[in-house]
N, C-alpha and C positions, 0 to 999 in steps of 0.2 A: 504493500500500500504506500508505503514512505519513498520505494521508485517509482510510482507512479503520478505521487503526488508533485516531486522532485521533478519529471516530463513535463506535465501540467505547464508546472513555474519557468522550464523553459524552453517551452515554445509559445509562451503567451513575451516571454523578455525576446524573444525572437523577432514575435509578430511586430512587438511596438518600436523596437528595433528597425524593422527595414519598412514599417508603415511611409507610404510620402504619398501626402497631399497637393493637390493640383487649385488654381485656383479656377473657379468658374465666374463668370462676370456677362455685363451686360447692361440693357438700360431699355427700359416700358417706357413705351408712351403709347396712345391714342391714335386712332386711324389719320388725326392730321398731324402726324407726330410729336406732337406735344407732350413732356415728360407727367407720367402719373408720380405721385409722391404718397407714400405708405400702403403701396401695393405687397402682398403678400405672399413671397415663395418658399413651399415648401416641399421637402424629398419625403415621396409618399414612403412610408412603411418608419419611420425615423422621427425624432426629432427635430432633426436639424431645418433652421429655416432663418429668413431672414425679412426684409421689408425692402423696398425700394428707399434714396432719400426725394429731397427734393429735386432735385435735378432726372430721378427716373432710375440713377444707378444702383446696380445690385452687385453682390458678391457672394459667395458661397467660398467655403474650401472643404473638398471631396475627394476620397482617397478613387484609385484604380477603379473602375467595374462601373455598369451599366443599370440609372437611376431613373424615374420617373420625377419630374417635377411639375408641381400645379401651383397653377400663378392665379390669385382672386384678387379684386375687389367691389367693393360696393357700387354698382350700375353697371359691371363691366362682364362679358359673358367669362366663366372660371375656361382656362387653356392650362390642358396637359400635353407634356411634352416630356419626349425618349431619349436621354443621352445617353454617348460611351463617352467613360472620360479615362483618357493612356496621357493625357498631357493638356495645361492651360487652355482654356476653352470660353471661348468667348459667344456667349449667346442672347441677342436682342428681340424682345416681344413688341405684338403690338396688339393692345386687345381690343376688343371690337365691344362697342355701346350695346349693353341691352335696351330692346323696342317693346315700347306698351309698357316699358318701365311702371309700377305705382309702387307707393308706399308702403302698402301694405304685403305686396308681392317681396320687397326689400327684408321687411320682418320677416318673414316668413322662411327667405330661401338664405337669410345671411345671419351668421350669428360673431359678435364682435370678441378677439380673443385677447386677452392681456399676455402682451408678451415681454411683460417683463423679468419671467425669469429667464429667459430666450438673451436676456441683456444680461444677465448674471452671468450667466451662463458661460455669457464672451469674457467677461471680466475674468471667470475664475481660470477660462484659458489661458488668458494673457498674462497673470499673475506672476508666477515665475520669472518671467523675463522681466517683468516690471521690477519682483524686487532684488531679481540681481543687476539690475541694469547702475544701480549706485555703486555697486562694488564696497570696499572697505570705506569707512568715511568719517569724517570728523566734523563738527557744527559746535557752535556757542549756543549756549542755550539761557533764556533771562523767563526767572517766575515769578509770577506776583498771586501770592494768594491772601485773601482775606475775608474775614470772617466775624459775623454780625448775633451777638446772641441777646435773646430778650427770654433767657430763660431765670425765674427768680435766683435771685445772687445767696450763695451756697456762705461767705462771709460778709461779713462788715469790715471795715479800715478801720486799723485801731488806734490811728490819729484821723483826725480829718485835715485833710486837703486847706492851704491856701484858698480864700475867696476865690481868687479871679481864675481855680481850676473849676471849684465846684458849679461854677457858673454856666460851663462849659458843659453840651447837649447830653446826654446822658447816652445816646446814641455812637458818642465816640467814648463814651466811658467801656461800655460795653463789647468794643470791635477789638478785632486783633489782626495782624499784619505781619506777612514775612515775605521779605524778598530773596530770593539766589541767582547768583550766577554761574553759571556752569558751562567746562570745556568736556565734552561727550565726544569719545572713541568708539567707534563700534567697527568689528570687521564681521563676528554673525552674534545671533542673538544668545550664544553663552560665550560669546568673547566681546565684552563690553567694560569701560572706564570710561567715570567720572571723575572728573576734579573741582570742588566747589570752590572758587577765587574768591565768592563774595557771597556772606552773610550774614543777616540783621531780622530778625523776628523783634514785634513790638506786642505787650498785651497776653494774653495768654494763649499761645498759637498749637496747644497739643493736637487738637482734634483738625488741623490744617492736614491735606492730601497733598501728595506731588509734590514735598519737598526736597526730595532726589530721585533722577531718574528707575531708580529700581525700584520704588512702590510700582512698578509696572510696564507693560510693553500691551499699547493698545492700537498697535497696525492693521489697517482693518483686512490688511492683505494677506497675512496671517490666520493658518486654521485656526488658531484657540488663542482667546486674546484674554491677558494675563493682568489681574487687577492686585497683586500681593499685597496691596498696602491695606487694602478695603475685605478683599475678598480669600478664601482658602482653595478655592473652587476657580476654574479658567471656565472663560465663555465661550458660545461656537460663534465664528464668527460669521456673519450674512453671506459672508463673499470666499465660501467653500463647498466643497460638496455636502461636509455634513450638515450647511448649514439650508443645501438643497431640502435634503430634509427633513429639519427643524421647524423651516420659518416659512410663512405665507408672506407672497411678494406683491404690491400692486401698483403699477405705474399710475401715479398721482398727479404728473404733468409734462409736458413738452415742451420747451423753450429754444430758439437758436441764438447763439451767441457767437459773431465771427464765421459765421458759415458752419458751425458745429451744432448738432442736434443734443442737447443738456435733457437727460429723461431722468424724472424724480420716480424715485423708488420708496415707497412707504412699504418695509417687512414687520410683520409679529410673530410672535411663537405659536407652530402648533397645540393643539391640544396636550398631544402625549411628546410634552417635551420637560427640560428641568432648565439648564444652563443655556440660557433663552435672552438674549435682549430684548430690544424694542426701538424703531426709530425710522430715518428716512437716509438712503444715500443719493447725491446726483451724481450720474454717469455722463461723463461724455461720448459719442461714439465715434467710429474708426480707430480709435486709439484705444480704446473700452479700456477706459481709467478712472477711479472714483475723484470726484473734484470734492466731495464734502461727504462726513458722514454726522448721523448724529442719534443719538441711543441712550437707554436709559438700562441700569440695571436693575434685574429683579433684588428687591427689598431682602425676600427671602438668602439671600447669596450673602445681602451688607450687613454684619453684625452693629458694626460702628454708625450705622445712617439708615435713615427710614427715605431716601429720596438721593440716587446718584444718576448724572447724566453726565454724556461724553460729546463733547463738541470736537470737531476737529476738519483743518482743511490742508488740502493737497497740493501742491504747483511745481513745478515744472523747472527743474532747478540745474544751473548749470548747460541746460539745452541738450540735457543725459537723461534725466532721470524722475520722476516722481516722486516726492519727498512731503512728509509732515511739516508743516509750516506752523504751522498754530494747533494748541491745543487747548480746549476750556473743562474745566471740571467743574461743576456747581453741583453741590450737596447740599442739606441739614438733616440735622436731627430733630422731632417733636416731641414737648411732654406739654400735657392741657393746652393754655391760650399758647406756651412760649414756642421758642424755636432760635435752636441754632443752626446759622447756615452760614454756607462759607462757597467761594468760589475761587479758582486756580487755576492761572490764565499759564501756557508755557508758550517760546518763541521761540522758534529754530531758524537761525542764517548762518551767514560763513559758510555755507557748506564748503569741505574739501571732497571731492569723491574720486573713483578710483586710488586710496593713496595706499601708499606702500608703510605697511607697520615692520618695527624691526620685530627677530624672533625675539618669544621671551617679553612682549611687552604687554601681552594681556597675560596676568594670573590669578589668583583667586581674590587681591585686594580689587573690589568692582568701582569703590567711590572711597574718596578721599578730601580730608579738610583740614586744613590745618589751623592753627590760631589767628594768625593774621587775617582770615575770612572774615573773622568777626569783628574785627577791629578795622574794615572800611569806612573811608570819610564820606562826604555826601559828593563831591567830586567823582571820587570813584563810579557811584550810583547813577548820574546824572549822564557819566557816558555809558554806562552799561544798559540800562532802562533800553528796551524796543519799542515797550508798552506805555505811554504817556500816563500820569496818574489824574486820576480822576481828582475834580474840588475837595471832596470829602475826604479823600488818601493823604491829600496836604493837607488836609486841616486836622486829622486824625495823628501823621508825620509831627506835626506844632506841638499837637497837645500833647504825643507821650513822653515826646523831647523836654515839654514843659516840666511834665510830670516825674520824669527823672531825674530833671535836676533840682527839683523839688525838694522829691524825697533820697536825696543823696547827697543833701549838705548835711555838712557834721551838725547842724542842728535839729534838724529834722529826724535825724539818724538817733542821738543822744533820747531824742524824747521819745524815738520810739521803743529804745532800749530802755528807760525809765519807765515807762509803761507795761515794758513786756516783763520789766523783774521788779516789779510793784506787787504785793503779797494782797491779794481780795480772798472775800468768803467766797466764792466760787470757786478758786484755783485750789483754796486749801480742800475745801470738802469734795470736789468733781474733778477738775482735771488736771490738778500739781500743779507744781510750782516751776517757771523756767527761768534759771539764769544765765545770763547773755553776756559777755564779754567780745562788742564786737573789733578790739583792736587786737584781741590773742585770739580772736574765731574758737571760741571756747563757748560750751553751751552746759550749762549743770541741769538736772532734771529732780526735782525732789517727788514723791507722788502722794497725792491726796489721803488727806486724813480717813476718807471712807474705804480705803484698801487695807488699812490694818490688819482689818480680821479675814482669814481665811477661813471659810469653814470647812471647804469639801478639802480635805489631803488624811494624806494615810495615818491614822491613830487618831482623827479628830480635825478642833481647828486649830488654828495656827494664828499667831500675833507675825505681823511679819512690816517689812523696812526693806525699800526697795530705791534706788535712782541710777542714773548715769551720768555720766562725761564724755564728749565726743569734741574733739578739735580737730580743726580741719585747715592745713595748710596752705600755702600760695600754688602749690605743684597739686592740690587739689590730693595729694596723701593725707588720709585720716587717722585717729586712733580713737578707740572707744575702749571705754570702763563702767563695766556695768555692775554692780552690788545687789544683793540678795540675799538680807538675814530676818530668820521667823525663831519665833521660842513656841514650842508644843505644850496647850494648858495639861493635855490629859497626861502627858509623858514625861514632861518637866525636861524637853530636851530644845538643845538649839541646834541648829541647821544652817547652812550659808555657802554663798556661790559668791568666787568673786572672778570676773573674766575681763582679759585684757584682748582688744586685736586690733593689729594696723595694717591698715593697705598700703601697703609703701610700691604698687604699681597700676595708677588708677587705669591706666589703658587697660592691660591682663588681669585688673583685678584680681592681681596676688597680693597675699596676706599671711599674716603667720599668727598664732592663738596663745593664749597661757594660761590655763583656768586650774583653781584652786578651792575645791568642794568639801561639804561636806552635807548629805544629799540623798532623801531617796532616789534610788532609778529605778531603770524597766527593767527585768530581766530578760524580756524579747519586746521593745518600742515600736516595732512592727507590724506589731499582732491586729488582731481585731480589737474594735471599741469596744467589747463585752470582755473583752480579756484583760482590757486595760487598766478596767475598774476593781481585777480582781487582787486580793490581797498577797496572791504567791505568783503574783511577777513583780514584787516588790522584793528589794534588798537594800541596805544603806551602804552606802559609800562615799569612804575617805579620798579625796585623792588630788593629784595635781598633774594638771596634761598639757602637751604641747601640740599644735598643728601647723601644719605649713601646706600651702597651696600654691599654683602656681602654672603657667602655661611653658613649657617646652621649646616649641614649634608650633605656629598656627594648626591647630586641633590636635595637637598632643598635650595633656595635663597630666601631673603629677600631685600625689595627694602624701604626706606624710604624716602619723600620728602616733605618740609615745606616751602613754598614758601609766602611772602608777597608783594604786587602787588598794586600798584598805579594806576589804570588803567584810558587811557584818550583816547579818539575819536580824529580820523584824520579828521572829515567831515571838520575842518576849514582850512585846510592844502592846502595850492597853488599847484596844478597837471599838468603836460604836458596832452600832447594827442595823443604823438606817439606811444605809444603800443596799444592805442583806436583806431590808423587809420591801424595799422598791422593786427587785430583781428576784424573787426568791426562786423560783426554776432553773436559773442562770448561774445563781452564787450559794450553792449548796456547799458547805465545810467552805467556808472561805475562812481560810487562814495562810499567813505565810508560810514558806518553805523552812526548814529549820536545817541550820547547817554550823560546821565550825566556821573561825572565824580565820582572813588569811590572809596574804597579803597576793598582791599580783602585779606582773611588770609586764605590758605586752603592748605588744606595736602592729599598725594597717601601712601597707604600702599599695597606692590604686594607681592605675593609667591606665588611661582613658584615649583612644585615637581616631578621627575621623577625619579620613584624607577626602581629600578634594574640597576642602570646608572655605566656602568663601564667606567676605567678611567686609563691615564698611570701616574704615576708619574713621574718629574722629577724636580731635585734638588731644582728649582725654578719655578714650573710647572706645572697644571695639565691640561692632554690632556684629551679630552672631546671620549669615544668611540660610546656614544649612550647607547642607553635601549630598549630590545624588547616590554617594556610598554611605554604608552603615557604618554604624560608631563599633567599635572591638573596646572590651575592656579588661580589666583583670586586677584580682585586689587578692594577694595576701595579707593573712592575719597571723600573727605568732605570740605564741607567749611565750617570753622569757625567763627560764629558772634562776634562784641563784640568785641573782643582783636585789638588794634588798630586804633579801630572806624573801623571796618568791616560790610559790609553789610552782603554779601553771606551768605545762610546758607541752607546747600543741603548734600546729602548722595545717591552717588552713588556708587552700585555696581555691578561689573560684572564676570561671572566666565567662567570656558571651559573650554576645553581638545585639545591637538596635538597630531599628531604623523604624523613619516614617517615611512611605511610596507616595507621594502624587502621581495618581492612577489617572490623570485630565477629567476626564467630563462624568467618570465612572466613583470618583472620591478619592478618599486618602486612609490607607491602609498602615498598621502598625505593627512591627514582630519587634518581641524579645524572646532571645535563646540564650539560655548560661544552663551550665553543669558544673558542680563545685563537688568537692571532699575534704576530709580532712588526711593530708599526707602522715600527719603522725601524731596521736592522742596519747602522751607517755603520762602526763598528768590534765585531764582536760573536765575543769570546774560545770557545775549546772550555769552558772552565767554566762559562762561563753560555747553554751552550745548552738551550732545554727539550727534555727527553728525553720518549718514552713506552718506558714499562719494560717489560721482555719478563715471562713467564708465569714462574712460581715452580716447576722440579722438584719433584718430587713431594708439594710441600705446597699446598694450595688459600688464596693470598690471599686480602684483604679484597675482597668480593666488592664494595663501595660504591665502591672506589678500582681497583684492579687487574683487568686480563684474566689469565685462568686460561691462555691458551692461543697467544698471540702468542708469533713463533718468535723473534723479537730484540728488545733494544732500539734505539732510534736516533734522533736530532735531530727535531724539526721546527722547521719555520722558516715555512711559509705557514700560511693558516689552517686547522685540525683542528677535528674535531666528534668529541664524544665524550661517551656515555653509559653506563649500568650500572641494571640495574633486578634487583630481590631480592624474593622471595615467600616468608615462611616461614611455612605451612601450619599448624605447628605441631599435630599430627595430624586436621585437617580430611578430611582424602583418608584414609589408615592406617587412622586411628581406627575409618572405619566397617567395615574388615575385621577380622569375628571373631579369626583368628589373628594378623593381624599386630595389633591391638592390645596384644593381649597382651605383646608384646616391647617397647609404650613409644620408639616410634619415632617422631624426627616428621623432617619432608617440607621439604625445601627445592629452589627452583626459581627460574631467571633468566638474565637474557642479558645480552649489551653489545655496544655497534658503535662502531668508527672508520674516520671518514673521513679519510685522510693525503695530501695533492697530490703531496706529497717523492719518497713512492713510489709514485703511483697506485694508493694502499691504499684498498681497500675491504674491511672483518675486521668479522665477526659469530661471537657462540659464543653459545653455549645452556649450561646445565647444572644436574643436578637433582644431588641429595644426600639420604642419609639420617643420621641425628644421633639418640645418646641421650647421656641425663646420667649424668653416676657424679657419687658422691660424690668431694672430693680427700682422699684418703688422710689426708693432714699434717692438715687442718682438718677435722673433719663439718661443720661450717657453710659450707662454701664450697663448690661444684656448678661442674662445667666439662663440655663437653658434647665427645664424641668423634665426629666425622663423618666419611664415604669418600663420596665425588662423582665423577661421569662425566660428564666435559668434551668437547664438539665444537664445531668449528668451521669457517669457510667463512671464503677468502679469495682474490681476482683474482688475489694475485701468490707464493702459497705454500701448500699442504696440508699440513694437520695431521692425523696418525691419531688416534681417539680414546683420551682420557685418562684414568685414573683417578687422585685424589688424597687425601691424608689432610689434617685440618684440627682444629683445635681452641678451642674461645673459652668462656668462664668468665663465671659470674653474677656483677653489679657490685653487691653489697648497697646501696648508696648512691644510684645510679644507677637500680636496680631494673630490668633490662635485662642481656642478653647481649651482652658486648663482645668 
């Protein structure tokens, strides 16, 4: 079957291979030759067809072999006609008036066809050539986006404003503003750089789109046009085959410009479609080129926006090639009367095309900024602008500049730090006390007098003294100190955390730790939330640890940690028994573990690697883009004998692979694979055994990490194989049902398996889910998605009935992704 399918494949590369097309041409006109214009010819048995223009001329192009062609129009009697076509062929009509002509006869014997997917059609021919006709290429690129919110204000300013600002429209109190400019390389669409020369955001500019080229690539020449900044999901685009069909086409109007016929295209999404725009393009013909497109995304796609549309036009650049000239994005978000909205003009000139890049000069850095971007004078700005600013941008421009230098004299500064470390009943009883030192960028945190009492912690409650210290340097290096001491009324004991950690590499976000406890922990932190409330994954511990983090090589990390641990059993520990009488099916004999007491020395070495990992830079910065490879990992644990008077002495390790797939229009799929052992248990404590954690009551775990459906937790100690794989659909399957789309549902589905020797486990589950978004009440800007799931599974040495569970995870604006 595999050499035949293997045939198939080529003599179909054959056929298209030595395929050549001939062109057919010609020109209708009327018995006194005068040219007809939107005369209609078509090769019967086919698609293929075209129209006369104004002038009467036609064109076809048709491979070798012997066709029928029928030529109509409205008054005109329909002529078929026989060719063979071995070569260019040129053939002129002339049709002859129908007699006795009437109106109604017209109805009757004519019926009018939309041929505007006939014009798509040419376009999606021409396509290729159109977009290699740029070759490699470089352009300046100038953005201006801004954005208008009237949604109620989430603070108040804890000084007010100078008169002659508060005076100022409220309308520009409200706006936000950011310009860039950018020098854009591109040779294909995964070899591409940015360099951003010039940047100024005014206002609070987070929820601005388009402020570096990679939130996206929306070419409408392109089968799947890629919204990253907004969306998880790529869209089809009008102007492919798939988007043949996707979308209903319908020519909307006829215009000539220059002797060119301009035909408007208005398409929308079929019924049984998902990843669907909506919009209109104008085509020119003979050249069959888009001069404009313009489209709105479905809602269901923008977690971040309830309303995105894409403006964009085309021209003729260089006297090569067809290129994006402009592009507009206008968005908002709505909650009740408010609404924030925003719009993102971009400008492409200079083009360079055809140019030669040296090797080695695209790698995985896509966009870069350096400090100086942001420290542009208005000189700068003045030539860089393509885009003129509108009255309102300068007067908006006035007032932030007002309002900076406002509140950015030392005296305005000083009050506001008088203010902010001003001691009120409020800060003491609700939400602490801050003090601000803003010439050492020192900030102390003391916390409110209503946090004293703890009640819920293990032996009772707890009197407890909590704050921080965080300074933060001119290199933008931090160090934070945080405090943590409680006295236990029922056990007459005290407790306390103190931890130190400094970032001393704001780009890589390396750091290193120093903490010094004494402290219950987990005895498996991983577990389920039924497990975590129980009293025998409790142990107290002494101890003092070190960590160190760090990046390698772009997507290589290194983890180090050296922990020395006192460890002591709670079984002596005086306990209530009111979380025993809320849970009582759950927490039968709850009691601690009882053990001797010991000392322990032992250290994790992790690396972590994901090649191909592109990344944006910026000044102080690196943005994380992903890698079409999976991430590999691998972490030893060892306990150390001996040093200290340590017991422990064990060598655990474990390794694996992640990834997340973007599957285009079908979702985004997720595996994790690791198998781990311990290499050698010479003396290996109950706290450091690895656990796998049982399934979560009735709420549906991280489907990447956790089984939904294993009946316990417990040890392993030989070697385990264990995986998890995730599909969300993201209304791919739903979608294409008429009703159920309507409800805005999307489709999640996946399994996992463990192998366990311990217990001669062999556990498999399945489980599918449905999920919609709400808005979160507290924020309109923030979207969390509510889902209910039915869970099953299969196992050698236990049965589980099937499941249903609730679950919930929230959009990471940052991140751009559901977490």
């Amino acid at each position: 079957m595999f050499k035949n399918l293997l045939l198939l494949v080529l003599l179909f590369t054959v056929h298209s291979a030595t395929a050549q097309y001939f062109k057919v041409s010609g020109k209708i006109t009327n018995n006194k030759l005068e040219p007809l214009f939107a005369a209609s010819i078509q090769v019967r048995g086919e698609k293929t067809g075209t129209t006369s223009k104004e002038d009467g001329t036609w064109q076809l192009l048709l491979e070798e072999g012997q066709y029928e062609l029928i030529i109509s129009m409205v008054g005109f009697k329909t002529q078929k006609i026989e060719l063979v076509i071995t070569k260019d062929y040129i053939q002129n009509i002339i049709l002859e008036q129908q007699e006795d002509l009437n109106l109604e006869e017209v109805v009757l014997k004519t019926k009018y066809r939309d041929k505007s997917e006939e014009y798509i059609r040419q376009v999606i021919r021409h396509k290729d050539s159109l977009l290699a006709a740029s070759g490699p290429y470089s352009c300046e690129v100038y953005i201006k986006a801004t954005q208008q919110d009237s949604l109620p204000p989430k603070i108040k300013l804890k000084k007010p404003l100078p008169d002659s600002l508060i005076k100022k429209p409220d309308s520009l109190g409200r706006m936000s503003m950011a310009e860039i400019s950018v020098h854009y390389d591109h040779e294909t669409d995964d070899k591409v750089k940015e360099i951003r020369d010039g940047v100024v955001k005014r206002g609070n500019p987070e929820s601005l789109f388009y402020l570096t080229l990679t939130d996206g690539n929306f070419n409408i020449y392109n089968n799947l046009l890629r919204a990253r900044g907004v969306s998880q999901m790529p869209f089809i685009s009008p102007v492919s085959y798939g988007g043949l069909a996707a979308y209903r086409y319908k020519l909307t109007d006829i215009s000539t410009v220059n002797g060119h016929k301009i035909f408007t295209i208005g398409f929308r999404p079929k019924e049984l479609s998902n990843v669907t725009t909506e919009g209109e393009l104008k085509i020119m013909d003979s050249a069959w080129v888009v001069l404009s497109a313009r489209y709105t995304l479905p809602v269901f796609h923008i977690p971040a926006y309830d309303y995105f549309e894409v403006k964009q036009q085309y021209e003729f650049v260089n006297q090569k090639a067809w290129m994006i000239t402009s592009e507009t994005f206008t968005y908002f978000t709505k909650h009740g009367k408010g609404k924030q909205s925003g719009q993102t003009v971009a400008s492409y000139r200079n083009f360079e095309l055809a140019k030669n890049f040296p090797p080695k000069y695209f790698g995985l850095e896509v966009s870069a900024t350096k400090q100086e971007a942001y420290e542009r004078d208005s000189s700068f700005w003045q030539k860089s602008r393509t885009i003129p600013l509108t009255s309102k941008e300068v007067k908006f421009i006035q007032y932030r500049d007002s309002i900076y230098r406002a509140t950015h004299s030392k005296a305005y500064l000083d009050s506001i730090d008088k203010k902010t470390n001003k001691f009120t009943l409020k800060k003491l009883l609700l939400t602490g006390q801050t003090l601000y030192n803003r010439e050492k960028e020192r900030t102390i945190f003391l916390m409110p007098i209503t946090a004293l009492y703890n009640p819920v912690q293990f032996g009772g409650g707890r009197l407890r003294i909590y704050g921080s210290l965080n300074k933060v340097y001119k290199s933008k290096k931090n160090i934070n100190l945080f405090t943590d001491l409680s006295y236990g009324f029922r056990n007459h004991d005290v407790n306390g955390n103190i931890r130190f950690v400094k970032l001393y590499n704001p780009f890589t976000r390396a750091f290193y730790r120093l903490e010094v406890e004494r402290d219950f922990k987990y005895i498996y932190e991983g577990d389920a939330w039924i497990n975590l409330i129980k009293r025998n994954n409790f142990y107290l511990n002494n101890g003092i640890g070190f960590g160190h983090w760090r990046e390698l090589a772009n997507g290589l990390t290194f983890y180090t940690d050296l922990d020395l641990a006192f460890r002591r059993s709670l079984s002596k520990y005086k306990t209530g028994n009111t979380i025993d009488s809320l849970f009582p099916d759950w927490l039968d004999n709850n009691q601690a573990v009882a053990f001797d007491p010991y000392n322990a020395v032992y250290g994790k070495i992790s690396l972590q690697y994901t090649p191909g990992q592109k990344f944006i830079r910026e000044p102080r910065e690196k943005i994380i883009l992903g890698s079409k490879f999976p991430t590999f990992f691998i972490t030893w644990r060892k306990g150390i004998p001996g040093l200290l008077n340590s017991k422990v002495d064990f060598d655990f390790l474990e390794y694996g692979l992640k990834q997340e797939i973007k599957l285009g229009t079908t979702g985004i799929s997720h595996y994790t694979i690791k198998s781990g052992s311990y290499i050698t248990k010479k003396d290996l404590r109950f706290v450091d055994y690895q656990f796998q954690r049982r399934g979560d009551p009735i709420f549906f775990g991280n489907p990447d990490e956790a089984f939904q459906a294993l009946d316990s937790t417990f040890p392993l100690f030989k070697r385990y194989y264990q995986g998890h794989y995730l599909h969300e659909f993201n209304g791919a399957l739903l979608n294409k049902i008429p009703f159920l789309k309507k409800l805005q549902l999307r489709e999640i589905a996946g399994g996992g398996f463990l192998i366990a020797p311990e217990r001669d486990l062999r556990y498999g589950e399945l489980f599918a889910g449905v999920e919609r978004v709400f808005k979160w009440p507290f924020n309109p800007l923030y979207k969390f998605k509510l889902g209910v799931y039915i869970v099953g599974s299969a196992a050698n040495q236990f049965s589980n009935p099937v499941m249903f569970k609730i679950g919930v995870t929230s959009w990471d604006m940052k991140r751009k992704k559901w977490m």
